[in-house]
N, C-alpha and C positions, 0 to 999 in steps of 0.2 A: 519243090523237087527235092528229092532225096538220092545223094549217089553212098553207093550201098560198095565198099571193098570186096574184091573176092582174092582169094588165096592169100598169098604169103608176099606183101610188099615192103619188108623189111623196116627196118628205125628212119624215124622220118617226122614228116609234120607237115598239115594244112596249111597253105598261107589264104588270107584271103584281103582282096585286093578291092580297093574302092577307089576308080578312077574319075578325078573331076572334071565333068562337064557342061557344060554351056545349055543343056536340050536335055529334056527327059527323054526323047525319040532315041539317043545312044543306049547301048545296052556297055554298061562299064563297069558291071561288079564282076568280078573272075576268082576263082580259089585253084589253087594249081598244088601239087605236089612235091614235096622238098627230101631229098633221101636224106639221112644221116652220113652217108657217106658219099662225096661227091661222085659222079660220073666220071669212068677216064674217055680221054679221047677216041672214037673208033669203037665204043662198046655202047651198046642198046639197053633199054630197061624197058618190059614187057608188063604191064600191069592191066590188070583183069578189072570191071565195075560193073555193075548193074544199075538202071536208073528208074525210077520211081517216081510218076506224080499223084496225087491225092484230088485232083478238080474237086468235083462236086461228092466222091464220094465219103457217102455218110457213116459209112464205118472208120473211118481215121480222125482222129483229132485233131483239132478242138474241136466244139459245137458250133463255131463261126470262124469265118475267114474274111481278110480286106479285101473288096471287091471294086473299089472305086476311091481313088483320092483327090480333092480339088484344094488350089491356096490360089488365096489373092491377099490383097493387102489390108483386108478386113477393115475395122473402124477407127485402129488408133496410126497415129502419124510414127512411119517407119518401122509397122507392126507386119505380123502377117495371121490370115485364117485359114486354119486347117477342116477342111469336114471331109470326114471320113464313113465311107458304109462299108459297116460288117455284114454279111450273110449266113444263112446257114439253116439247116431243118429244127438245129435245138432253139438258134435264136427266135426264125420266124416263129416258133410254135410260143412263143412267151407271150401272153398278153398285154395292151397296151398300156395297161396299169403297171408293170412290172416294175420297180427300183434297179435302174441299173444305173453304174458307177464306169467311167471314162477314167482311167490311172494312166495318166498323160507324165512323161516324165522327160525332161531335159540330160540326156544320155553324157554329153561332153561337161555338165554341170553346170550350179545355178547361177555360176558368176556370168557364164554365159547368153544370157536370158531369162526372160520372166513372163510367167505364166499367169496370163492378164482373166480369162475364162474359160467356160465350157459347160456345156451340155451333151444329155444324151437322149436323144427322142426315139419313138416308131417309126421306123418310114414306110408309112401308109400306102405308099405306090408300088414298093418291092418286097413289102413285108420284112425287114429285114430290120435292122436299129444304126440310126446316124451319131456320128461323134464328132462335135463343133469345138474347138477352141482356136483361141487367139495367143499368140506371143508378140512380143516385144524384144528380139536384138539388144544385148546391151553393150556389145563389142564387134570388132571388125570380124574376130575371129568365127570358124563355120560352129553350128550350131545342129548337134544331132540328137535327133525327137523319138520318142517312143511311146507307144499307147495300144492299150489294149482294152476290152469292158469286161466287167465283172460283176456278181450279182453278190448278197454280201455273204455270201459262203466260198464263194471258188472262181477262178478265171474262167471266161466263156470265150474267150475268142485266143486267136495269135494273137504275136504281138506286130504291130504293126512299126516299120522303123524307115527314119527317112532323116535327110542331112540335109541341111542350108548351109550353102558353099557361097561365100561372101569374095 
């Protein structure tokens, strides 16, 4: 989704907000609005947006999107496994020869985990390309993930971002 400003909202700034939960079922990301000059008591702020989603359509970028993410605890002791499926009309039309490239990256850094594998295949059921890897935790503290596929010229998909809240 895209929220799109209209008119004249003065000095200010985005916050955006990641609130930690127990359940993927909560919805706890929010980005809220910050003026540069506080509100007084008793006065209103009136701001205009337009909002914008992209679903399946093929004219907006990238040429794929996350459409599905699953984790369990994969095969190493106190690890976990990510697979992930991209979709999309530029991905599915790639054939299943194609070299594509999964750039999986540890967001909060690498003291914080280690990146044990991964692949990236066809998925032959949805025509779409899967991206498999494993990490390993190497502290209490939360661990935020990123990854998108690439072919060796250019990024083909978003990027795909997700946090392990310890």
């Amino acid at each position: 989704m895209l929220v799109e400003p209209q008119g004249d909202w003065g000095d200010g700034h985005v916050e955006l907000v990641e609130i930690p939960t127990t359940s993927e079922l909560v919805d706890n990301i929010v980005a809220f609005w910050v003026p540069d000059a506080p509100l007084k008591p008793g006065k209103s702020l009136s701001l205009n947006y337009g909002l914008h989603w992209s679903g399946n359509d093929a004219t907006r970028p990238p040429g794929g999107r996350t459409v599905a993410t699953r984790r369990d605890h994969g095969t190493v002791a106190g690890g976990y496994r990510f697979v992930i499926d991209f979709d999309g009309k530029k991905l599915d039309s790639l054939p299943e020869d194609t070299v594509l490239r999964g750039v999986v990256t540890i967001a909060s850094g690498d003291d914080t985990a280690e990146l044990l594998d991964q692949q990236v295949v066809k998925n032959p059921v949805t025509g779409g390309w899967r991206l498999t890897f494993q990490i390993r935790p190497l502290k209490s503290d939360p661990v935020e993930l990123r990854a998108y596929l690439r072919s060796d010229k250019a990024a083909l998909t978003e990027t795909w971002s997700y946090a392990i809240l310890k």
